[in-house]
LUMMARVEX-28305 format. One line per 2 residues: number of its first residue (from 1); for each residue x, y, z negated of N, C-alpha, C, O, CB. Coordinates in Angstrom, 2 decimals, padded with zeros to 5 digits. Glycine has a CB too. Example, Ala and Ser with C-alpha at 12.3 -4.5 7.8 and 13.67 -1.06 7.14 Angstrom:
2
1	013.19 -005.69 -007.80 012.30 -004.50 -007.80 013.20 -003.30 -007.80 014.24 -003.32 -008.46 011.31 -004.47 -009.05  012.85 -002.25 -007.08 013.67 -001.06 -007.14 012.90 000.03 -007.87 013.41 001.14 -008.04 014.08 -000.60 -005.72
***
This chain:
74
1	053.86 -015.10 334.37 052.66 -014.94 333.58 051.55 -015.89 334.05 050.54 -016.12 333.39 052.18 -013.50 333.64  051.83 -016.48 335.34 050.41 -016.90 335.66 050.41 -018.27 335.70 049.45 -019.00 335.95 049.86 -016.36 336.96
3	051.73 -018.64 335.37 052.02 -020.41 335.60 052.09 -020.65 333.34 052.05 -021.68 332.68 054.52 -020.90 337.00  052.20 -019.26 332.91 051.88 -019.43 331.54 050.45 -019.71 331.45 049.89 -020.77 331.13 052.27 -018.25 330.73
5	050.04 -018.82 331.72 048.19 -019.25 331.75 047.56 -020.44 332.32 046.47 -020.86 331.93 047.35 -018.24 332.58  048.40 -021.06 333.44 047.97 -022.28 333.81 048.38 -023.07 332.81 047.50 -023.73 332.25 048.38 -022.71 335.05
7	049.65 -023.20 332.36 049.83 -024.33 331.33 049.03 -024.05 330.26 048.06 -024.79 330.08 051.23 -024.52 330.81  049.20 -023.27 329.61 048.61 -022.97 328.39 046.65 -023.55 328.51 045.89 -023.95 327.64 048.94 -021.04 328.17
9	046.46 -023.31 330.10 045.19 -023.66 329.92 044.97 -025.13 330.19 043.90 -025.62 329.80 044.39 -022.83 330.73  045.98 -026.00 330.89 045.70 -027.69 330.95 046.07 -027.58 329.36 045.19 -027.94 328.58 046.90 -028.95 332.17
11	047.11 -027.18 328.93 047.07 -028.40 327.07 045.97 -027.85 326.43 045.45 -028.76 325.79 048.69 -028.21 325.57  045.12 -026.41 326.22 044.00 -026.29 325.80 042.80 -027.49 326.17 042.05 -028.12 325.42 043.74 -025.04 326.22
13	042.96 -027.52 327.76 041.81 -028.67 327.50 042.17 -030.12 327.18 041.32 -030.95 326.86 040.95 -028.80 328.74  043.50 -030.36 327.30 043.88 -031.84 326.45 043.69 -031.91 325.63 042.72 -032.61 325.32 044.87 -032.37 326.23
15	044.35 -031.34 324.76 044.55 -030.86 323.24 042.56 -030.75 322.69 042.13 -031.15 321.61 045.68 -028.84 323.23  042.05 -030.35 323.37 040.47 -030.66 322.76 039.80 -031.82 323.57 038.82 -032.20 322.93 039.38 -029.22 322.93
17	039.92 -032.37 324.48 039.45 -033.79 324.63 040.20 -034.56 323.49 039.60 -035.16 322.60 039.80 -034.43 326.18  041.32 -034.51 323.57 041.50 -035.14 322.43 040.96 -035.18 321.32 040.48 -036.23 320.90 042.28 -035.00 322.19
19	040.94 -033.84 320.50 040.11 -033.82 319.56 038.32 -034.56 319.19 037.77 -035.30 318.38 040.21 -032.62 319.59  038.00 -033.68 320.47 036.75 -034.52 320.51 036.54 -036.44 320.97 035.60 -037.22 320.87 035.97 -033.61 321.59
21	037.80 -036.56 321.43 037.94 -037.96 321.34 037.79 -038.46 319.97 036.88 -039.23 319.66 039.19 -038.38 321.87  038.82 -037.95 319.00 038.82 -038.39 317.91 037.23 -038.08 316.47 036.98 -038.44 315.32 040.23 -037.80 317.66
23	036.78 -037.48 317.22 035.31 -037.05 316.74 034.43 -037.99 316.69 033.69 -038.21 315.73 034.69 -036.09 317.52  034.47 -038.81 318.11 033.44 -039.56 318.47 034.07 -041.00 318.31 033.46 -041.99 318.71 032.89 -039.16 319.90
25	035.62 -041.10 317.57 035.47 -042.42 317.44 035.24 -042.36 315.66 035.16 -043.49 315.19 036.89 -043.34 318.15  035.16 -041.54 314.93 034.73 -041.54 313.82 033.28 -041.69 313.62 032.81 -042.04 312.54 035.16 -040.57 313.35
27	032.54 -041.41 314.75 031.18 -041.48 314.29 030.99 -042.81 315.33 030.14 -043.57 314.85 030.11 -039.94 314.51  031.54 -043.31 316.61 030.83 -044.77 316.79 032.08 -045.07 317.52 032.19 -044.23 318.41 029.16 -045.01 317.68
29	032.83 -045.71 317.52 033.95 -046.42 318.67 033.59 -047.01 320.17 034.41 -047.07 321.08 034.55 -047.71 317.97  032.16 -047.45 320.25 031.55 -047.13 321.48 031.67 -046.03 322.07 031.88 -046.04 323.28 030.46 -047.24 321.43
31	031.56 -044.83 321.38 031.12 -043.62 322.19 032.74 -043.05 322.68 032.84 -042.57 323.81 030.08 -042.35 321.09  033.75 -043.11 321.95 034.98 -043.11 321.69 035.73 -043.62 322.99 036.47 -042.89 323.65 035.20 -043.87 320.48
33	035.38 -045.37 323.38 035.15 -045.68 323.98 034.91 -044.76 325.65 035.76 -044.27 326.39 034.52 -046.22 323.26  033.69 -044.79 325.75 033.22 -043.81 326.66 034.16 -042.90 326.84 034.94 -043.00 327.78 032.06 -043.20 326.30
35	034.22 -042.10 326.14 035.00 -041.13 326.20 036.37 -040.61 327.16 036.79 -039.63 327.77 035.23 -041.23 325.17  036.76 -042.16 326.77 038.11 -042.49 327.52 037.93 -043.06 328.77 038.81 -042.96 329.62 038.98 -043.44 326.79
37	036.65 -043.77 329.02 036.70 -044.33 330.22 036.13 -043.63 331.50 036.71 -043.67 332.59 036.14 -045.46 330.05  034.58 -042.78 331.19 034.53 -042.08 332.08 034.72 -040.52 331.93 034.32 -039.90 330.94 033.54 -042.42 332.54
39	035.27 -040.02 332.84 035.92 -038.40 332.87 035.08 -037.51 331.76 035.49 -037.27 330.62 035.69 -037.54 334.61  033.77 -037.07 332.34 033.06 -036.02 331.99 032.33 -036.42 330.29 031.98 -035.62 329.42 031.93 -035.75 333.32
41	032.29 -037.62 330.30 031.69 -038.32 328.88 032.05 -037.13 327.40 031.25 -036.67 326.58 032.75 -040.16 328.61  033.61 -036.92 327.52 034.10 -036.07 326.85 032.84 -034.67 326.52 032.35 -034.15 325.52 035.44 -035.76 327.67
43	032.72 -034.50 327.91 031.77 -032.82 327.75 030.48 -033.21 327.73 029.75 -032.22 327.86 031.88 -031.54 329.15  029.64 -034.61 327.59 028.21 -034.75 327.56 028.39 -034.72 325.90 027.92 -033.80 325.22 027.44 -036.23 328.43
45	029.07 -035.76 325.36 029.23 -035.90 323.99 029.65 -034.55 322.96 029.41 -034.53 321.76 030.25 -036.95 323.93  030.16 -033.75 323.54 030.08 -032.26 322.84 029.33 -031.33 322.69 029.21 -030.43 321.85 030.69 -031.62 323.14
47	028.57 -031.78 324.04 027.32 -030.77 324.28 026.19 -031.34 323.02 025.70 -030.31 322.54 026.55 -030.94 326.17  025.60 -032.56 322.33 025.22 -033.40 322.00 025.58 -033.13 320.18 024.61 -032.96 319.43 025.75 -034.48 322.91
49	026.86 -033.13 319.66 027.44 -033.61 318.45 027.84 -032.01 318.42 028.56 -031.34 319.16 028.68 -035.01 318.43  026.85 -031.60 316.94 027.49 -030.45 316.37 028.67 -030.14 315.85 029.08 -028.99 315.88 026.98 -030.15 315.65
51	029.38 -031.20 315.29 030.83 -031.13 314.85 031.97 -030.94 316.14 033.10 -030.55 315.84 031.15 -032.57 314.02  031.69 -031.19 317.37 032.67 -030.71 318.41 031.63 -030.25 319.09 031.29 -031.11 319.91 033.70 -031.70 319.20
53	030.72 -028.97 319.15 030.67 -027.98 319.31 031.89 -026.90 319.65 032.28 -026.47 320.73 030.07 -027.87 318.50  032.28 -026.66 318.46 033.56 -025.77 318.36 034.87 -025.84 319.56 035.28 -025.07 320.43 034.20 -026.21 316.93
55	035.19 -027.05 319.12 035.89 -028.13 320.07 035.53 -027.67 322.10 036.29 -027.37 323.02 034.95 -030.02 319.47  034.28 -027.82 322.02 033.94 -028.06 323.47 034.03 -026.14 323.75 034.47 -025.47 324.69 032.03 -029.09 323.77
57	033.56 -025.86 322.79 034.06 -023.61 323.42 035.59 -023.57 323.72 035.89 -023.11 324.82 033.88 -021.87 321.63  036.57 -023.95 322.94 037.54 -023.79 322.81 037.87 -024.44 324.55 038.65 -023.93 325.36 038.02 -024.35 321.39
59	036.99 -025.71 324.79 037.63 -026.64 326.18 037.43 -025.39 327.10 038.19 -025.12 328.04 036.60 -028.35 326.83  036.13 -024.53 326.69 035.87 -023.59 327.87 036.87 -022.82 328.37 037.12 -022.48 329.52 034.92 -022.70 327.60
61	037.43 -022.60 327.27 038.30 -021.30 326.87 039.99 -021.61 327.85 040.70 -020.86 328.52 038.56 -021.29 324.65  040.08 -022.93 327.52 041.04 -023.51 327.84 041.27 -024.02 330.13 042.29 -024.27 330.76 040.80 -024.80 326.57
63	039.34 -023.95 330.72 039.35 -024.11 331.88 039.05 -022.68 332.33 039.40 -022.65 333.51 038.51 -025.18 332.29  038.53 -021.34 331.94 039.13 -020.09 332.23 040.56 -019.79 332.06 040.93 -019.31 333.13 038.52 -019.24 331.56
65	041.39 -019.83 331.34 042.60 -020.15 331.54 043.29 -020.65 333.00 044.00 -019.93 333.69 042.71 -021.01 330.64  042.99 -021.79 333.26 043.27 -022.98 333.87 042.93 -021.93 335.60 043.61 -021.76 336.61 042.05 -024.63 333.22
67	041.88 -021.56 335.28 041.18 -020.86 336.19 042.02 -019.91 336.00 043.02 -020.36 336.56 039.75 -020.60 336.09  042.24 -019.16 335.69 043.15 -017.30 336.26 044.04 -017.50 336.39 044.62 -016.87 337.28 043.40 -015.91 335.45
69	044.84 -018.61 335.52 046.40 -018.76 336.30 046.38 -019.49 337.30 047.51 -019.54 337.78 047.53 -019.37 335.55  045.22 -020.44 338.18 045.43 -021.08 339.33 045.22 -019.76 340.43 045.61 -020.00 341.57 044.37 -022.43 339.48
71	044.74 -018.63 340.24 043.91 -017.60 341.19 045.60 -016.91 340.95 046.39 -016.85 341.89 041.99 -016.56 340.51  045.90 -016.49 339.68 046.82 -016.17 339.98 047.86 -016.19 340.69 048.39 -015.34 341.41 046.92 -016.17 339.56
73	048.08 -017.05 340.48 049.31 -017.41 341.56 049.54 -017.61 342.80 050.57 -017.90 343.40 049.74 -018.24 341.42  048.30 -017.38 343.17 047.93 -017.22 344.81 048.14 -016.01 345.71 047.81 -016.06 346.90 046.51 -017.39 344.97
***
């Protein structure tokens, strides 16, 4: 159960960087850009752009996850 919750919680937060990758190269390929190059860019640009809003709860959702199955398994 707890190495489910860990996985399940890394592709939650891939699976929405990605998304919000693809967010921000629709609105500037600079920012898109960014995105990919430095780490956290992903979560300034969500915090920022109402359309991955959604996107960036879901990332939350996805590093609590990440979080109980790493505790878990301890």
């Amino acid at each position: 159960m707890a190495s489910a919750a860990l996985l399940l919680g890394l592709f939650v937060i891939v699976a929405m960087q990605i998304m919000i990758f693809f967010i921000a190269l629709s609105q500037s390929p600079s920012k898109a850009l960014m995105c990919l190059v430095f780490p956290f860019y992903v979560y300034f640009y969500a915090g920022k752009d109402p359309k991955a809003k959604p996107y960036l709860n879901a990332w939350y959702v996805g590093a609590a996850l990440l979080l109980i199955g790493t505790i878990a398994m301890n």
